[in-house]
C-alpha positions in Angstrom: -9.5 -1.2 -36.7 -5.3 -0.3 -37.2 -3.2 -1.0 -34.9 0.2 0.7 -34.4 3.3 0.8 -32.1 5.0 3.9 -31.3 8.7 4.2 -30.0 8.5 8.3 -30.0 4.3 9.4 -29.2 3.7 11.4 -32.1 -0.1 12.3 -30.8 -1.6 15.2 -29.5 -4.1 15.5 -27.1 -6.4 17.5 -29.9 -4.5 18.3 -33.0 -6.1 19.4 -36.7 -4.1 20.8 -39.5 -4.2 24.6 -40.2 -5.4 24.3 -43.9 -7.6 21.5 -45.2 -10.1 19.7 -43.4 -10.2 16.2 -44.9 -6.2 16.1 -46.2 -5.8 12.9 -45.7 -1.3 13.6 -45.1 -2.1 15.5 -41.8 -5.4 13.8 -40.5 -7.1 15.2 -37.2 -5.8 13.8 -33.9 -6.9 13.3 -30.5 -5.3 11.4 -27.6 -6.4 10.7 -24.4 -4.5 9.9 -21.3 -6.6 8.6 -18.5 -5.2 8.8 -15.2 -5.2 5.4 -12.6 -6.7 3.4 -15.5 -5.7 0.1 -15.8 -4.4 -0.8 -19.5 -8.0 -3.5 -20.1 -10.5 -1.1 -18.2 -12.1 -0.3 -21.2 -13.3 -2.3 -24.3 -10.9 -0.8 -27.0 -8.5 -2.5 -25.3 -10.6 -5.5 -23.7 -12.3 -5.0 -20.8 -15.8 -4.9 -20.5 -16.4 -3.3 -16.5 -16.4 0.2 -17.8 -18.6 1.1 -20.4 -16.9 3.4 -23.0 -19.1 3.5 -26.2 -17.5 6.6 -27.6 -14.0 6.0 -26.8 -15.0 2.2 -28.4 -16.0 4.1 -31.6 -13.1 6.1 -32.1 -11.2 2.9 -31.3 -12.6 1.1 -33.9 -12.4 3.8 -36.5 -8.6 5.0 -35.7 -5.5 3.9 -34.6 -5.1 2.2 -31.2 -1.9 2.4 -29.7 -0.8 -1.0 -27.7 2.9 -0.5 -27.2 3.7 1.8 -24.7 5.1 2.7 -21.5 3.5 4.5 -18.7 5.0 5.1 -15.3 3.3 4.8 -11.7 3.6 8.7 -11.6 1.8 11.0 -13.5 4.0 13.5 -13.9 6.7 11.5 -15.1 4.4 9.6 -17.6 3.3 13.3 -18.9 7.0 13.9 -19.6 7.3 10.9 -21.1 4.6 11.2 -23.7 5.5 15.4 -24.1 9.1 14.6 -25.0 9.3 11.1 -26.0 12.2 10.4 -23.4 12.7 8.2 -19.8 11.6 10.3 -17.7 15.0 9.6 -15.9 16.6 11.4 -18.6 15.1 14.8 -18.6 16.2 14.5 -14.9 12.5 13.5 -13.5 11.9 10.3 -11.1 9.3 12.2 -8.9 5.8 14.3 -9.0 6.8 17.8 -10.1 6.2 19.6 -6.3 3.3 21.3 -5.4 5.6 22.8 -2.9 8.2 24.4 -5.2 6.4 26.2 -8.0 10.0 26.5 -9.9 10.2 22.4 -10.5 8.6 21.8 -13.9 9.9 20.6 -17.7 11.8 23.4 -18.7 10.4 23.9 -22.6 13.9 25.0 -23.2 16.0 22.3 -23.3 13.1 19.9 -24.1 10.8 20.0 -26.8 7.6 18.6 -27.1 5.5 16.8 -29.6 3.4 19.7 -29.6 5.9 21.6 -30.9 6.4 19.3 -33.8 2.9 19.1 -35.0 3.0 22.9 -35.0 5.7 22.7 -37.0 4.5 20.6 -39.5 1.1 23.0 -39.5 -1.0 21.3 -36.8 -3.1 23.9 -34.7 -2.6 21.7 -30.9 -4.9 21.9 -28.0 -4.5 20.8 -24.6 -7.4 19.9 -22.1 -7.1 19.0 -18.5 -4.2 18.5 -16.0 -1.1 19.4 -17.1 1.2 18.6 -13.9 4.2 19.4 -15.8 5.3 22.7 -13.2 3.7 25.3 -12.0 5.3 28.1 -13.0 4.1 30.6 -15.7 7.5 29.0 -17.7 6.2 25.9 -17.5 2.9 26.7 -18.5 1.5 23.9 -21.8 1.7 27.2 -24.5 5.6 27.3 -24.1 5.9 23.5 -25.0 3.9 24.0 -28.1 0.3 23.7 -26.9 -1.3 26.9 -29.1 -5.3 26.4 -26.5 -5.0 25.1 -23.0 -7.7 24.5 -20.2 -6.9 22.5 -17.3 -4.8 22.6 -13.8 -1.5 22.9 -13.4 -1.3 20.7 -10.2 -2.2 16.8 -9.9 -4.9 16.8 -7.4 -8.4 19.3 -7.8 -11.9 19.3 -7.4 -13.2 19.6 -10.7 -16.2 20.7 -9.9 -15.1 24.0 -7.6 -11.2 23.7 -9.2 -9.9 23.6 -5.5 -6.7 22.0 -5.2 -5.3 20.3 -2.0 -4.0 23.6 -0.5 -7.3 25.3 -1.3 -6.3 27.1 -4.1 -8.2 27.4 -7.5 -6.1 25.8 -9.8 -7.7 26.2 -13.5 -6.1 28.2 -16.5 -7.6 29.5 -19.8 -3.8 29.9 -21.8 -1.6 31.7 -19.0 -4.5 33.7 -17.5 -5.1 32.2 -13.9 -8.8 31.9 -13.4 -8.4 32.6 -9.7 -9.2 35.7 -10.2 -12.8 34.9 -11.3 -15.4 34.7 -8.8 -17.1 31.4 -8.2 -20.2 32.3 -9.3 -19.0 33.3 -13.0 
């Protein structure tokens, strides 16, 4: 198994290049951020209370990353890992509201990772909660994300896709799927 440290994450949460399937200068990616997991929960990384057999065997053939940062917050360790800065400096210290729809990371004035693996020809995918802003600006395919499915707030059922202020919360790209019935 490699092992590797990263000062700037240069991962995607699914990432494959546009042309060649096996090239071995722009290999497929995936990278998965596990909310309230402790850092040895699972066996890649030494714990044995939580069995993970396919995470363990993409650990063991890929690159496991051991030196990193993560916050208490998971918004602000989200912006962390989409722009490779403190959260403190692209002004975030707290949960992006589920109050105020217009707090988010503007894609403006910071650029993701996503964006950068585009650039260099990755097609990027993003699955799951973004909690980066509410707001249709904020939304994962202005950052760089080309396919996103998830929520945009931190808190759902994933089951019914109810958030906390009984909302459905779930997006295919920038379409809102509370406008599908339940029964779809």
């Amino acid at each position: 198994m490699r092992r590797t440290s990263l000062a700037i994450p240069a991962l995607a949460t699914l990432a494959c290049p546009l042309q060649a399937q096996n090239d071995p200068n722009h290999p497929n990616i995936v990278f998965i951020l596990a909310d309230d997991m402790g850092f040895s929960g699972i066996h890649a990384y030494g714990g044995y209370d939580i069995p993970s057999p396919n995470i363990d065997f993409l650990a063991d053939n890929g690159v496991v990353c051991e030196n990193f940062r993560a916050t208490p917050l998971s918004s602000t360790t989200r912006a962390s890992l989409m722009t490779g800065y403190y959260p403190q400096r692209v002004g975030l210290n707290h949960i992006y509201s589920e109050v105020d729809p217009m707090d988010g990371l503007d894609p403006e004035k910071y650029h993701s990772f996503a964006k950068q693996l585009q650039s260099a020809g990755y097609h990027t995918g993003l699955i799951g909660k973004w909690h980066l802003g509410q707001d249709i600006k904020f939304n994962p395919l202005n950052h760089g994300w080309d396919v996103w499915h998830g929520c945009t707030m931190g808190n759902i059922d994933f089951q019914s896709h109810y958030n906390t202020i009984h909302e459905i919360d779930w997006w295919d790209g920038k379409e809102d799927t509370v406008s599908l019935s339940v029964s779809d």
